[in-house]
N, C-alpha and C positions, 0 to 999 in steps of 0.2 A: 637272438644272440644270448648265450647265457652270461648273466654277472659271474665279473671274475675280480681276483685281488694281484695288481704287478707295484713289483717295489722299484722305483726310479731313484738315483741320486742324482741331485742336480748343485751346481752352486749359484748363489743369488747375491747382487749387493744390497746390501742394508745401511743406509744413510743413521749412524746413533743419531737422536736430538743434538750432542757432545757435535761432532762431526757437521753436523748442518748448520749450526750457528757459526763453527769456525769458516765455514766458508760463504756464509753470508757477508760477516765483519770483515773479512780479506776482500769483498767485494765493493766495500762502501768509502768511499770518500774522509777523509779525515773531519771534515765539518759535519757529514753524516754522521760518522762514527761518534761524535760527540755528541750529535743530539742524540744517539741510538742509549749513551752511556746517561746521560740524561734523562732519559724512561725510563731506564735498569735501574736508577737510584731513587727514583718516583715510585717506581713497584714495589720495589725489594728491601725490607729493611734491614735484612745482612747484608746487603753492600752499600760500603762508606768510602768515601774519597780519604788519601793518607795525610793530602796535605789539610784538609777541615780538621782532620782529632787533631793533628800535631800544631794548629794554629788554634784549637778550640781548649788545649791543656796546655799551651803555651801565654795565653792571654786570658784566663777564666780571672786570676785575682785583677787584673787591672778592669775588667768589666763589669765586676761586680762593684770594684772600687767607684766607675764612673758611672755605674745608675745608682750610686748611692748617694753621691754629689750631685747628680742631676734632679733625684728627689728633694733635696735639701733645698736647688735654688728653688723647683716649681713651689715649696713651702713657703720661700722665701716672698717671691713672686707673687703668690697666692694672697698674703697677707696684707702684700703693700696696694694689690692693684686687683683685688676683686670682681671677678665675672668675668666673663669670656672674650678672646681674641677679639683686637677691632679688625675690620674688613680692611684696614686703609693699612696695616702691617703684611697684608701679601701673603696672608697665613689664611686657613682655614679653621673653621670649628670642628671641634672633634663630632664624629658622629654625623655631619652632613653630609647626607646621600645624595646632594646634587652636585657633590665634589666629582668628575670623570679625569681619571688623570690621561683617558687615551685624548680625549680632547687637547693636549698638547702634541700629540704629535703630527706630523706632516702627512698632508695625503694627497698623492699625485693625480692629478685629476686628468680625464680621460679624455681624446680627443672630442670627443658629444660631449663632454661636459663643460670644455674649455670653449668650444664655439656656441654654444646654448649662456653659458654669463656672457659672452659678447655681445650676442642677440639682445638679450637684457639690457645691454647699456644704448641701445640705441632706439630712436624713434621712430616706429614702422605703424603701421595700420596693422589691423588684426588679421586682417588677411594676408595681408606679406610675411607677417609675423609668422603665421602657420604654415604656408609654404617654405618658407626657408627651415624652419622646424622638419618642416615634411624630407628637404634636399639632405639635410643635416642625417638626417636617417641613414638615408640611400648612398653614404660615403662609403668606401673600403679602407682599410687597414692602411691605403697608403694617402689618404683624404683626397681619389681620384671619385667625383660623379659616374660612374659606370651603364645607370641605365639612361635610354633614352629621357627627353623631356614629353616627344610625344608618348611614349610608353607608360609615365605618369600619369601625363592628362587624363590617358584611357581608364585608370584606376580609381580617378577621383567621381563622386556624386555627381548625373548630370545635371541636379537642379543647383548645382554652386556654378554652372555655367562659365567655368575657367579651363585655359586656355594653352596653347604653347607661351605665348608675347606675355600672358600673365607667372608663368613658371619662368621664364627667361630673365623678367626682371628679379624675380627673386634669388636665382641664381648670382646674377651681376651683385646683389647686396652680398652673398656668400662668399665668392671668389674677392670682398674687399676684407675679410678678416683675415687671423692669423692662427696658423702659418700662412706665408706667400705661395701661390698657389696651389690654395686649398681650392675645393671646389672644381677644377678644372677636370674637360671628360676626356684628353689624351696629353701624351708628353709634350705637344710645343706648344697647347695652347697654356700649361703649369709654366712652363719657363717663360711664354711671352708675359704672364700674370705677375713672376717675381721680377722679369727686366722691367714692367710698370712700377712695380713700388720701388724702385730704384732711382735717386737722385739726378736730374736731369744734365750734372755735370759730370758722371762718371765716366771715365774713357773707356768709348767702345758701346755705348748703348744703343744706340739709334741703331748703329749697324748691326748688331746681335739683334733686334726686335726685328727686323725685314726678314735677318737670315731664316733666325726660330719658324718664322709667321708663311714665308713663302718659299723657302729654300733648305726646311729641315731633312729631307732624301739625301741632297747634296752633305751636308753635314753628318750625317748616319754612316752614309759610304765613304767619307774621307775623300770624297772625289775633288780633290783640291785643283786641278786643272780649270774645271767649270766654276767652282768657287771665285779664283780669279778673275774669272770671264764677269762675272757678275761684279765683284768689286776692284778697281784696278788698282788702288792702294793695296798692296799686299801687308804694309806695316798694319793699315789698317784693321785688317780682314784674320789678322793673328792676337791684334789687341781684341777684337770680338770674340774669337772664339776660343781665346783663353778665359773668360768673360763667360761668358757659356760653360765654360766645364768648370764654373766653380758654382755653379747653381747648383739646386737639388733636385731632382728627379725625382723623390719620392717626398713629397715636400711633410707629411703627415706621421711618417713610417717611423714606429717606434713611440708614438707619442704617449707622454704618459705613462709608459711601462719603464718599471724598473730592472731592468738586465744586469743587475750587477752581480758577478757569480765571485763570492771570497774563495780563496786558493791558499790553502796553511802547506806547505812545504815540510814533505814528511823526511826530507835529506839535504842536509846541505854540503856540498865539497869543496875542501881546504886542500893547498897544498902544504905538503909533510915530507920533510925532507927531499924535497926534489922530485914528487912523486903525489898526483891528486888525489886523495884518500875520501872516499863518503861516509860520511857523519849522520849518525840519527839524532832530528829534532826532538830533547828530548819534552820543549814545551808543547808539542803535540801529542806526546804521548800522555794520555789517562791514568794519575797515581789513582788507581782502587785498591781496597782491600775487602774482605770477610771481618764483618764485626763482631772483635772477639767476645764480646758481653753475649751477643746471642748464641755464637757456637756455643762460648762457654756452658749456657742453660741449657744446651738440647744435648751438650756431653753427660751434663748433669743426671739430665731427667729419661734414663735409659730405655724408658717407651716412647718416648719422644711424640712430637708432632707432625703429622706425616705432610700438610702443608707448608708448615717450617722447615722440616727436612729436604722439602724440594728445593723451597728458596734457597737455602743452603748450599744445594747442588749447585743450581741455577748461578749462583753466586761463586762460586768455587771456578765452573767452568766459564764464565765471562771473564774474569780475572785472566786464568792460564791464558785463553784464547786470545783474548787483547794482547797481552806479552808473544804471546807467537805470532802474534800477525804483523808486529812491528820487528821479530826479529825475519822475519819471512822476506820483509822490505828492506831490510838494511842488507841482510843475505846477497841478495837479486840488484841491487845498487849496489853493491862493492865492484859483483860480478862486471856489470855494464862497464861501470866507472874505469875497473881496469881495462878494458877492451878496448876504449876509446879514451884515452891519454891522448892522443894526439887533437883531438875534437877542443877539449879544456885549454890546449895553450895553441891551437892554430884557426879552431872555428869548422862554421859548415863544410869547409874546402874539404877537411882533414876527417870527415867520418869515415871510420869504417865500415862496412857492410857487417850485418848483425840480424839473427834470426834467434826466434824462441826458442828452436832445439839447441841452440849452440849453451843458452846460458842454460836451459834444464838441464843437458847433459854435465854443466861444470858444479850446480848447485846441488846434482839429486833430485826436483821435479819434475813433475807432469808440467808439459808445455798447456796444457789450459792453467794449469797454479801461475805458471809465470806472467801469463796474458790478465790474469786477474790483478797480479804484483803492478802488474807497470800501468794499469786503465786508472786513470786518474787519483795517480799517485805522482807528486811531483815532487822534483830535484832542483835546487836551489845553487848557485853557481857564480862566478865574478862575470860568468857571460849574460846571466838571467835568468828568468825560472821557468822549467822544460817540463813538460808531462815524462813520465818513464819512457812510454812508449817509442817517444820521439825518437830515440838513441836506435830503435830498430830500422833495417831498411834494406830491400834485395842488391846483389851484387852486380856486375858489370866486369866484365875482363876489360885490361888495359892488353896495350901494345906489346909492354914489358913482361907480361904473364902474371901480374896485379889483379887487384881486386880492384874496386870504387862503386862506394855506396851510391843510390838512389838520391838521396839526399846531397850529397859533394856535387851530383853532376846540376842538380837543380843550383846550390851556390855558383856553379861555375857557369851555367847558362844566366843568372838573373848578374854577374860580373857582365857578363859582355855584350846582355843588351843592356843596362846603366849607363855604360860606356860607348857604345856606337853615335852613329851619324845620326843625329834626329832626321835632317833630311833621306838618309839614305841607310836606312835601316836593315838589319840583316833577317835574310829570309831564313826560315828554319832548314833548307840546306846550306848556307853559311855557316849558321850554327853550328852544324853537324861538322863540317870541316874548318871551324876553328875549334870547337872540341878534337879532332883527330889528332890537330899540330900539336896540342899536348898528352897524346898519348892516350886517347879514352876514342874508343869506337863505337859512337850510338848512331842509331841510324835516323834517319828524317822524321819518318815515323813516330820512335821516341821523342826524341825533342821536342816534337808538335804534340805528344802528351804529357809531359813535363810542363811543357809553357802553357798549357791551358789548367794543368792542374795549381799553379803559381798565380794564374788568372790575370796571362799580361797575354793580349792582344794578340793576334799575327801581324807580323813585318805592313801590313797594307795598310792598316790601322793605327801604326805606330808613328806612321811618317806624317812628320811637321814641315811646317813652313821654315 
């Protein structure tokens, strides 16, 4: 083939740097967002917080006033009482590096760490000591024993000549710490472990410990029939297995870990004349500005600095972008907000159905702009405080030629199992047809995916004594 020359035009998108940071920061979290602005002010030294200069040229003469008084006492100080802090003042010396100030703070210790100082406080021979060391290992996340005991054995040196009966006792040492049933290798042998550390007067023990130990199938499948058959006090056999479900099941899970997720609410909504209106927080929005002292010098000095010139950029468009992404959010909340008035003064019952397209088409975006608006970004309320998201949700025809959200018909299924017959519980075609009596037509099917996605039980499961 011979070389040849063809002219194509094509069109391509081109992400600016401008344009990619803005939709990073639209992406992040308002606590991210702060730590993000936090770097930006760590890097950059054209960008300044507004409220630092205006509290840093608002207080300059009283600061200078009061390290000037403060020299005068250390003068003072210095004169009457010569030489260095005593230890027994709670102070330190200046300049001692074995000063750690992290050493004050709290550190949540792991579930191995928490059962290894137990071990510590108690009297064992070395070899117990190392076994229950060894079980301590072999825990899961929920402090269940998983592997065999013979499967141990097999792993250990055969000249230490140990045993099943020798790992068994060491276990029995494990399974008496805490949490109550730690250690334990399935669920009723953990729950008969925490009914043992349980006060020999508590009502309903004894019998909870037989059902756990020899009759836990029957308690799994709710088969309360045979249940009976086995204890003939029914009073009884409800005090047990109320008893039972206040135990833990996962006796370990979580331990030590700190899960605490903060939530700064980037909207809050006020009623305003008759009519709920959304508010931008504006203590979550970031005062920045461009530091006019260095723009100033790089206006100045007309060949400028081409790494300064970028920070500058850099600076400029952080600035704009944060200010758009908070008006992007209040945009996109007003939007919602009006949509669902009825939700603000009547609750779940009253949402209405709501999709991405409906608010892109009323604000001007792309339906991924809006899915980015509303991903944890939250709105603040007299009802509570709700991801954006939440406000969205597929529709459902009524009887009447209506709409009703996804969400309404979940409020209206978790009403009327709260309210039925403990004994005699409604099946999810009940469900379905006490939902019809008011006008919403879902079918069995639904409901049976609604109630699992709420994570409440089938009707077989729900019925008590």
């Amino acid at each position: 083939m011979k070389p040849s020359l063809q002219l194509k035009v094509s069109q391509q998108l081109t992400l600016t740097p401008q344009l990619q940071q803005s939709i990073k920061l639209l992406q992040l979290s308002t606590p991210e967002l702060q730590m993000e602005v936090e770097r930006f002010l760590l890097e950059n030294p054209l960008l300044e917080r507004t409220d630092d200069v205006a509290v840093g040229k608002e207080e300059a003469p009283a600061t200078e006033q009061a390290a000037a008084e403060t020299d005068s006492r250390s003068d003072d100080a210095s004169a009457e009482s010569p030489g260095d802090w005593s230890s027994s003042s709670g102070s330190r010396r200046d300049g001692d590096d074995d000063y750690d100030p992290m050493a004050n703070v709290p550190v949540v210790a792991t579930l191995r760490e928490h059962l290894i100082a137990q071990l510590g406080e108690i009297a064992l021979s070395h070899q117990d000591s190392a076994l229950v060391r060894l079980l301590i290992e072999e825990l899961d996340d929920d402090g269940y024993l998983t592997v065999e005991l013979a499967e141990l054995v097999g792993e250990l040196p055969e000249e230490l000549e140990l045993g099943v009966d020798e790992l068994s006792i060491a276990l029995r040492f494990l399974q008496q710490f805490d949490p109550p049933g730690v250690g334990a290798r399935n669920l009723p042998e953990s729950l008969a472990l925490q009914l043992e550390r349980l006060p020999g007067e508590v009502p309903g023990r004894t019998l909870a410990s037989r059902l756990v130990k020899e009759h836990f199938e029957l308690l799994g499948n709710r088969d309360l029939a045979k249940l009976r058959k086995v204890c003939n006090d029914e009073a009884a056999l409800r005090e047990a297995r109320q008893l039972i479900a206040r135990l833990n099941p996962r006796p370990a899970a979580g331990f030590g870990e700190d899960d605490t997720h903060y939530v700064i609410p980037d909207i809050s909504v006020r009623k305003r004349a008759g009519r709920w209106v959304a508010e931008l927080n504006q203590a979550a929005v970031p005062r920045l500005q461009v530091s006019q002292l260095y723009a100033g010098m790089l206006a100045q000095n007309r060949q400028g600095n081409g790494e300064l010139s970028n920070r500058l950029q850099e600076a400029r468009w952080l600035v704009k972008n944060i200010q758009q992404r908070f008006d992007t959010i209040l945009k996109v909340s007003e939007a919602i907000v009006q949509r669902q008035q009825t939700f603000f003064e009547e609750g779940e019952v009253a949402m209405r159905p709501l999709i991405l397209r409906d608010i892109a088409e009323e604000v001007g975006l792309h339906e991924s702009t809006v899915s980015r608006v509303t991903t944890q970004k939250y709105l603040l309320c007299p009802r509570g405080l709700f991801e954006l998201k939440y406000f969205f949700g597929s529709a459902l025809e009524t009887d009447s030629g209506g709409e009703c959200s996804a969400t309404a018909i979940k409020a209206h299924l978790k009403r009327l199992i709260d309210s039925e017959n403990p004994s005699r519980p409604l099946s999810d075609n009940a469900l379905a047809d006490e939902l019809a009596k008011q006008g919403i037509q879902v079918a069995r099917r639904t409901v049976a995916k609604y109630r699992e996605a709420m994570q409440i039980p089938p009707a077989s499961q729900r019925k008590a004594l």
